[in-house]
N, C-alpha and C positions, 0 to 999 in steps of 0.2 A: 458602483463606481466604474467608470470608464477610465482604463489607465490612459493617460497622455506622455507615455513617455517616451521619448528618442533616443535612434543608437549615436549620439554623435559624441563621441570619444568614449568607444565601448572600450576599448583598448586598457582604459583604464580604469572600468570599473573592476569594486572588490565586489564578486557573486558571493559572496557570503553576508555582505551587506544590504543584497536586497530581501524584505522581507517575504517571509516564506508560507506556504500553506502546505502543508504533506498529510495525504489522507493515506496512502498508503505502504505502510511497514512492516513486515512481521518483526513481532520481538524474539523471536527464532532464528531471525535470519538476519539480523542485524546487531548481534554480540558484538561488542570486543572483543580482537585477538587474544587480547591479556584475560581479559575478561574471562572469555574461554576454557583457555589454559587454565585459570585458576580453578576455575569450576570443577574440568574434567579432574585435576587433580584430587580436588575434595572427594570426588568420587571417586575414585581410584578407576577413572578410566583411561584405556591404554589411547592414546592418540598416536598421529603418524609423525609430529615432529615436536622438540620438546622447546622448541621457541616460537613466540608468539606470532613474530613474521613468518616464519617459516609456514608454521599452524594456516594462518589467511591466505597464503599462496598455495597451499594445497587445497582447500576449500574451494579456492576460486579457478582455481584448475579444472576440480572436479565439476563445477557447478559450468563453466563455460563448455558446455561439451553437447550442445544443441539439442540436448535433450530436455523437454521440462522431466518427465518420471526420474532422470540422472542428476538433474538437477534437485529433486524433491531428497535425493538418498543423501545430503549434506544433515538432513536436518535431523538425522538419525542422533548424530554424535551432539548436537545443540541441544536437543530435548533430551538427552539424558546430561546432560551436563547443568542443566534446569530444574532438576528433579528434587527440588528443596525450597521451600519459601524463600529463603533467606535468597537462594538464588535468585529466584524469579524477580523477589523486589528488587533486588542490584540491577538484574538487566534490565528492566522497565524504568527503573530510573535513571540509569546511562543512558538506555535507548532518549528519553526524552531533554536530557542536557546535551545530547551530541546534535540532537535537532535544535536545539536552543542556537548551540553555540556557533551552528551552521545557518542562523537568519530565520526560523523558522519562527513567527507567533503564531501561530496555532495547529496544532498535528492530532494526528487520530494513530493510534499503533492497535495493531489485532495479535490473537494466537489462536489457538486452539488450546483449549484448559485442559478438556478431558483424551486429550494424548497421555498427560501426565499420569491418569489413573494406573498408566500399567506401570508404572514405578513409587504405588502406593499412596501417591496425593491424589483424594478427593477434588472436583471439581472446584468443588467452594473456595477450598486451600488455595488453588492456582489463582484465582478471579482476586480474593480478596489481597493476596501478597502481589500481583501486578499492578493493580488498581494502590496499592500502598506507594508501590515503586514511583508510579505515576504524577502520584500528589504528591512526593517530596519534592518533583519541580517545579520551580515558577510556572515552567510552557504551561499553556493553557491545553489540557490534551483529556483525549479521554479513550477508553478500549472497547472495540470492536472485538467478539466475540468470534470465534471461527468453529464451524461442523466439518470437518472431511467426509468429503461428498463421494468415497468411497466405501462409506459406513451406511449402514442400513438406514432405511427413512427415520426407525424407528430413534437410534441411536441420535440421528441430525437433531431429532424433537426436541431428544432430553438435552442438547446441546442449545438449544435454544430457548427450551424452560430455564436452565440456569442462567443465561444471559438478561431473561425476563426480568429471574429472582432479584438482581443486581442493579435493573434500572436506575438510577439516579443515585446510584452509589458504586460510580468510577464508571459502569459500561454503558457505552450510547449506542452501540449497533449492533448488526449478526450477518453473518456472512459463509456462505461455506467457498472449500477451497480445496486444493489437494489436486491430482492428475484430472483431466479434463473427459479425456475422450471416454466415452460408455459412461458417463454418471452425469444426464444433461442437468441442469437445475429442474425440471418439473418434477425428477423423481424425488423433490425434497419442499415440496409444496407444502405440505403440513409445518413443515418446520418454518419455512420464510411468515407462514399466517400464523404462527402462537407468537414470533417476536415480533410481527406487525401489531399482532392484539395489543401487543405489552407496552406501542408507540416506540420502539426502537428503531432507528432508522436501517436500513435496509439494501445492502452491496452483495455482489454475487461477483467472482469471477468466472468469464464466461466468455467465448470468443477470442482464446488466446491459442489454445492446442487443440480445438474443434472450429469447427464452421459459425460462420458471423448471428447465424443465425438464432444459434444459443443467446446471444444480447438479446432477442425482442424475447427470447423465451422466460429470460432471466425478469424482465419487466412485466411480463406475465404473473410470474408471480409476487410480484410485491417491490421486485429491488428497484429502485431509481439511481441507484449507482451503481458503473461495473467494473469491476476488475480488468484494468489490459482492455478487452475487446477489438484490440485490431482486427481480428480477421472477418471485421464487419467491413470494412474495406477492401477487399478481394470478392473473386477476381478483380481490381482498376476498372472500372468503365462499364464494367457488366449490368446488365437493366436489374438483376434481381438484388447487385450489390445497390444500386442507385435507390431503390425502392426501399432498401433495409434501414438506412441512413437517412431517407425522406422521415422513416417510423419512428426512428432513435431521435431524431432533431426535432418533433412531432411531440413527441413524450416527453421531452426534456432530460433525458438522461442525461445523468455528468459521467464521464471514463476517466478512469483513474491509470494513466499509461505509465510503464515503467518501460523505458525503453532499453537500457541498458539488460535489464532480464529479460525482457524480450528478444533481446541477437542471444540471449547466453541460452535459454530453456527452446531455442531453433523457431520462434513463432518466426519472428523475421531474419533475412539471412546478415544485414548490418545496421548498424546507425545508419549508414546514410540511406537505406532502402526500408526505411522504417517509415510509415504510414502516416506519424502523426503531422506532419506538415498538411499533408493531405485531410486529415480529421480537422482540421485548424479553419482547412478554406471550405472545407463541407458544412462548415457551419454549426459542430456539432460542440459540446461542451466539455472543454477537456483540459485538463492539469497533471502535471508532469510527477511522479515520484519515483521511490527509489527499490521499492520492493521489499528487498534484502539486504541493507549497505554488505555485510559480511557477504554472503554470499557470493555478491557481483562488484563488490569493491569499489563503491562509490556513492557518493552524498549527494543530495540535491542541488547542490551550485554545480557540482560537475556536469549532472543530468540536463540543467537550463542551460550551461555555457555550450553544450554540446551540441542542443535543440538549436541554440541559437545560430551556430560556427557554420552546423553540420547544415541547417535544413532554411537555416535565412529569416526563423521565427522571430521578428524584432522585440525589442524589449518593451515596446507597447502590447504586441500580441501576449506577451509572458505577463505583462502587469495583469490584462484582461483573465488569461487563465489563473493568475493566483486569486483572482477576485472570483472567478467562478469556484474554484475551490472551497473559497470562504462561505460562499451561499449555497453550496452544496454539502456541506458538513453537518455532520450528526451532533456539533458541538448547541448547548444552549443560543438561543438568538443573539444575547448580551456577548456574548464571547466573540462570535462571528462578527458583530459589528464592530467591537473595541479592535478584532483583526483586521478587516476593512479600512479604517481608518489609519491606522499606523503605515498601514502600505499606500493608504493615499497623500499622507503628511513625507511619505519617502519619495513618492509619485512628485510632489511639489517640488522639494527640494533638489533633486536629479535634473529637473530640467535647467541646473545650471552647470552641467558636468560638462 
């Protein structure tokens, strides 16, 4: 579907009314404050503030601090706060009613399961109590697996055998993730081809806290979607940037851009110097998310009113990216078109706003 849709009287659209596509979320990094708190409690963990507001404004303090590696040390207190089934279903079912109730038909959320081993939950444990969280909501959604790509190839494997195990029962992809620089995707090739074998779909983040170049590496081995990737745009104008962008638009890669985490983990220095206007008119494939709502304190209607305010992206070009999202989704085909559609019957409707 080709959105037709115009800004004329944007002023008055409800962004949470339009419908949404979100491929990329951790369910780590997108708790509830309450949520949170309650959890750390269960666990008797010490936290820095003992109200829930309080709790997200320190989080996102810490996390706005131009660092991704300072940014990664939030998640320290979220995965131990995780560290029980019952947990994990809670937050993967919030995770996926907040996306509901934020416009979204159809989402994809990730984590990483075998973090949790070192607080005595078995991988399996983590997979099946998210994947439970998951199908208690309507959203049509499903889980992306995550390896930290500072763990040994060997470890990425077994991260990815269990994601295998799980096929068509709750997990649609595999992804590694975690601090960028020194751990490029080739050194986890083994692991991107056992969940390729397994037909899982297949995202890398890459080209966010490293060079652009990591994206074609990342398609090297298997991923057709990437995490972030802006700095496949930099240097502006430069012939090898020009040529890296001819490959990715070549390939068909989708990017999964979180811009808001983007100014917070220092890839870019603001929203308004943020790339993807640019990735928009290069022709390349790209939809907008949210990362971490906790972490960066923000939903996806904020993320598109912001794209839209900040960067002039119309709500045509936004219909067009939520519709690349839908056909880039690791979700069943049925699913992705019953999304398609809902946002083309919005697409109709809207041109009478």
């Amino acid at each position: 579907m080709t959105s037709v849709l115009t800004d004329t009287h944007t002023t008055a659209l409800d962004w949470r009314a339009l419908p949404k596509v979100l491929l990329h979320e951790h369910l780590d990094g997108g708790l509830r404050p309450q949520t949170l708190l309650d959890l750390c409690r269960a666990q008797n963990l010490a936290v820095p503030a003992e109200d829930a507001n309080a709790l997200a404004a320190w989080i996102q303090a810490n996390a706005n601090s131009g660092s991704l590696e300072r940014y990664l040390q939030g998640f320290a207190l979220t995965v131990a706060a995780m560290a029980s089934p019952q947990a994990c279903e809670r937050a993967a079912f919030e995770a996926a009613e907040d996306a509901r109730l934020d416009g979204c038909v159809l989402a994809e959320f990730r984590m990483a399961p075998l973090l949790l081993e070192a607080f005595g939950l078995a991988g399996e444990v983590v997979v099946e109590a998210l994947a439970r969280g998951l199908a208690r909501s309507p959203l049509p959604c499903g889980l992306i697996v995550c390896a930290m790509r500072m763990e040994s190839p060997q470890e990425t494997a077994r991260a990815a055998r269990l994601a295998a195990r799980y096929k068509g029962q709750g997990v649609i992809g595999f992804d590694i993730a975690g601090a960028e620089r020194g751990f490029p995707p080739g050194l986890h090739a083994d692991a991107f081809a056992i969940a390729g074998e397994a037909g899982l779909g297949l995202t890398c983040h890459a080209g966010e806290a490293d060079i652009g170049a990591r994206v074609l590496e990342a398609a090297a081995v298997g991923a057709t979607r990437i995490g972030h990737g802006v700095n496949i745009m930099l240097p502006p104008g430069a012939h090898g940037q020009s040529e890296q962008v001819k490959a990715a638009r070549e390939l068909g890669l989708h990017f999964e851009v979180c811009p808001t985490s983007n100014v917070h983990t220092g890839a870019v220095a603001s929203l308004a110097a943020h790339p993807i206007g640019a990735m928009v008119r290069a022709g390349l494939s790209v939809s907008c998310s949210t990362d971490n709502r906790l972490m960066s304190g923000v939903t996806l209607s904020q993320e598109l009113q912001a794209i839209h305010d900040i960067h002039g992206i119309t709500l045509a070009q936004i219909g067009n990216m939520m519709c690349q999202a839908a056909e880039a989704s690791f979700m069943p085909a049925d699913v992705r078109m019953a999304a398609t559609q809902v946002m083309s019957r919005w697409d109709s409707q809207s041109r009478d706003l």
